[in-house]
N, C-alpha and C positions, 0 to 999 in steps of 0.2 A: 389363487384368488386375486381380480383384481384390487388395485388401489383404490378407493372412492375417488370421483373428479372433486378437488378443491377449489376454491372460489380463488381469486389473485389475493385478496388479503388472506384468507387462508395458508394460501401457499409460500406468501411472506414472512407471515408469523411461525410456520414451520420451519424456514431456512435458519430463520433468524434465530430461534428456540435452538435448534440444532447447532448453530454456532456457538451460543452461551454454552452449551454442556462441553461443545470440543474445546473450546478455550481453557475451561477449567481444568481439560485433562492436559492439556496444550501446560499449564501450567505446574501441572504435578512433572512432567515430560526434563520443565527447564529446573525445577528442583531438583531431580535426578543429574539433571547437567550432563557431564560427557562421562559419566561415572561407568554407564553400561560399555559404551563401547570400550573405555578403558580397561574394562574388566575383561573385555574376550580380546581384546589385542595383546594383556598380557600372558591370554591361557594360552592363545597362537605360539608367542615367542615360547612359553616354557616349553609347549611342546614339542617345537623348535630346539632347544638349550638339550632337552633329554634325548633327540634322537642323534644329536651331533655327539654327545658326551659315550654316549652305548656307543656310536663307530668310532671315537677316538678309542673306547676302551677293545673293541671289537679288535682294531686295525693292530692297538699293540701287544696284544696277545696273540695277533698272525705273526709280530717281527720276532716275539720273543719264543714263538713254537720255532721260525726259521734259525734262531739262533742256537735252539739248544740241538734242531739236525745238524749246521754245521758245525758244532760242536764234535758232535757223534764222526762227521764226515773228517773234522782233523784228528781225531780218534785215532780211526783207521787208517788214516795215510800215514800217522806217525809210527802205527806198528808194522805197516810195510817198511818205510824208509829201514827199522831198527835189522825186519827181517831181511831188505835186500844188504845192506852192509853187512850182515851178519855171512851172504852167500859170496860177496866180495872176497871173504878173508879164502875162499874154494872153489874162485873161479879156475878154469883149464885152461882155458882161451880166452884170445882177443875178442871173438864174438862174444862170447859168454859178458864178460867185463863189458864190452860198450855195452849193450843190453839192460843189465844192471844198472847201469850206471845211468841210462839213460831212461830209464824206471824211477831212480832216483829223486833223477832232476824232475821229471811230470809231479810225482807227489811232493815235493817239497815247495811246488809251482803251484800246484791243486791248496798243500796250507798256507801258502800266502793269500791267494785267493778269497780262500773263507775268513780266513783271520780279516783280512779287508772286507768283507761282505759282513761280518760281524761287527763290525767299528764302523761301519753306512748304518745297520741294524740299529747299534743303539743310541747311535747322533737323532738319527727317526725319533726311539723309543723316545726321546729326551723331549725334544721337539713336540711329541702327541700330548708325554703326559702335561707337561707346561700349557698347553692349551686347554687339555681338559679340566686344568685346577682350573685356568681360568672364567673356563667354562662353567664348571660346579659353584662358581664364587659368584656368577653373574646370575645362576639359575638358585641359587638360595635367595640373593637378593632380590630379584624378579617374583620368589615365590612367596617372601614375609610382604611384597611391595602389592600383591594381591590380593592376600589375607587382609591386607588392614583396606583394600580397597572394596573388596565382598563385605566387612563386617560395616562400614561405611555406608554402603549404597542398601543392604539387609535392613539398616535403623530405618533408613529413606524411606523405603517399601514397608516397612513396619508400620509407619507412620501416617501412611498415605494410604495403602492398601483397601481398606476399608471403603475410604472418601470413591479412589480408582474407581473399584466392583460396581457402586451404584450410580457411577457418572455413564460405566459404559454401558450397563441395563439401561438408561436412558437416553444415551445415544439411536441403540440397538432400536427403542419402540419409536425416539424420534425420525427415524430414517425410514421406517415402516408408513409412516403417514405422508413422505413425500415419492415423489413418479420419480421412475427410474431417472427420466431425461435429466429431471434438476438436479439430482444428487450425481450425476455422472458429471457434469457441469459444477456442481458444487466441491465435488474432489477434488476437479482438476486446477479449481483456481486455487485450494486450498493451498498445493502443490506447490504452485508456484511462489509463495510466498515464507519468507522464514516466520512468522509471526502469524498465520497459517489462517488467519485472516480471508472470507471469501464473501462474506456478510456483512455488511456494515452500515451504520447510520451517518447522515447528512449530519455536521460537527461544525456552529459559523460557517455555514453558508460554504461549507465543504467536503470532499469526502472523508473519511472516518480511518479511512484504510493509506490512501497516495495524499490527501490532503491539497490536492486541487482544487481551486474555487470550483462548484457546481451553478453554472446558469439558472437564473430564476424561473423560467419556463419549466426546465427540468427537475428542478425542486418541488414545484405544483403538482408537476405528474407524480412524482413519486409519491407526496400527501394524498394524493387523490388513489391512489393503488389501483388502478384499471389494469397496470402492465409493471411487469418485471423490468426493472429496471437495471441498468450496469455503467460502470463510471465510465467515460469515456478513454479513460485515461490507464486506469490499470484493471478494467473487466471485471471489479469487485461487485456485488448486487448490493445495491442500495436502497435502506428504507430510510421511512421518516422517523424523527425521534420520537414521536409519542405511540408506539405499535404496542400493541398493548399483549407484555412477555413476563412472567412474576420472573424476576432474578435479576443482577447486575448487567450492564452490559460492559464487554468485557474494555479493560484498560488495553489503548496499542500506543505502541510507539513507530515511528514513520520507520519501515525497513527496504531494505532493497531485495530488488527477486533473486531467487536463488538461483 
């Protein structure tokens, strides 16, 4: 269904309506403060802390499975060595003897080996678990440093919640009565500004929003409402103070674009 065509003061008193309701949410937004985002940057890291802390425990339970095979592996070499000494004492021959002997030397060569591979093994294991305490000590704190930040921003939203729900039902039917064009116009200055400002009244003979003197010519036009009007300076739409809006018009302070 079409939009009805609005008259230019129509269309101002819409923009302008529609500002007052964002502002107030604008302002439940900076009550919240940086609370939300804080809140998911530290569910990120935790997530973070528990997938590193599971491969540190993962990783040393691989070196401590390789330790307990070459364990098994000096096992065996040591019942060889016992059994090749043992066929030394009944050698025949010279072949026989080097043979042996040189059986000897491999497995005695094979449990140094492991025995060193064991002693890398658990310099690792040492090394893991020390990080993973570290780990676990930094993802407790990260996680009590959350809880107190959800029970924090929860009261916020507790508080607010109500006021939220019926600002943005009337957003919602405020945006309904104005043309696509101007609300796609109206978003985008919003956008641009931290203080989200895209509507504003003439304030001393200035804009309301960048606080540029506004020419007296262009002052009349605006009283006069024949034509939408926009600062020159920072594209905000500007009405005159007396538009006739039941509510506050909202408090700004001068900001810089984002």
């Amino acid at each position: 269904m079409a939009k009805k065509e609005l008259t230019i003061p129509e269309k101002l008193k819409g923009l302008f309506e529609l500002q007052l309701i964002d502002s107030k949410l604008d302002e439940i937004e900076i009550l919240k403060g940086e609370l939300p985002m804080e809140v998911k940057d530290l569910e990120d890291e935790i997530v973070g802390l528990e997938t590193r802390s599971n491969n540190l425990t993962e990783s040393i339970e691989s070196l401590e499975k390789d330790i307990r095979g070459l364990e098994s592996s000096i096992k065996e070499s040591e019942a060889l060595v016992e059994r090749y000494n043992s066929q030394l004492n009944n050698v025949k021959n010279n072949r026989e003897y080097e043979a042996l002997t040189k059986e000897l030397e491999l497995q005695k060569l094979d449990i140094r080996l492991y025995e060193k591979r064991i002693g890398e093994n658990r310099s690792n294991i040492a090394v893991k678990a020390s990080s993973k305490e570290n780990t676990q000590e930094r993802l407790e704190s990260k996680t009590k440093e959350l809880e107190d930040k959800k029970v924090e921003l929860e009261k916020i939203i507790e508080k607010t919640e109500k006021t939220e729900e019926k600002l943005k039902k009337k957003t919602e039917r405020a945006r309904k009565k104005i043309e696509d064009r101007l609300l796609k116009s109206y978003d985008r200055i919003r956008s641009n500004y931290r203080n989200g400002l895209a509507v504003v009244t003439v304030e001393r003979d200035s804009c309301g929003g960048c606080f540029n003197k506004i020419p007296p010519q262009i002052q009349l036009e605006i009283n006069q409402r024949k034509k939408i009007q926009a600062c020159e300076h920072c594209g905000r739409v500007l009405v005159d103070d007396n538009i006739q809006i039941v509510g506050k018009k909202p408090k700004v302070e001068q900001e810089e674009e984002v």
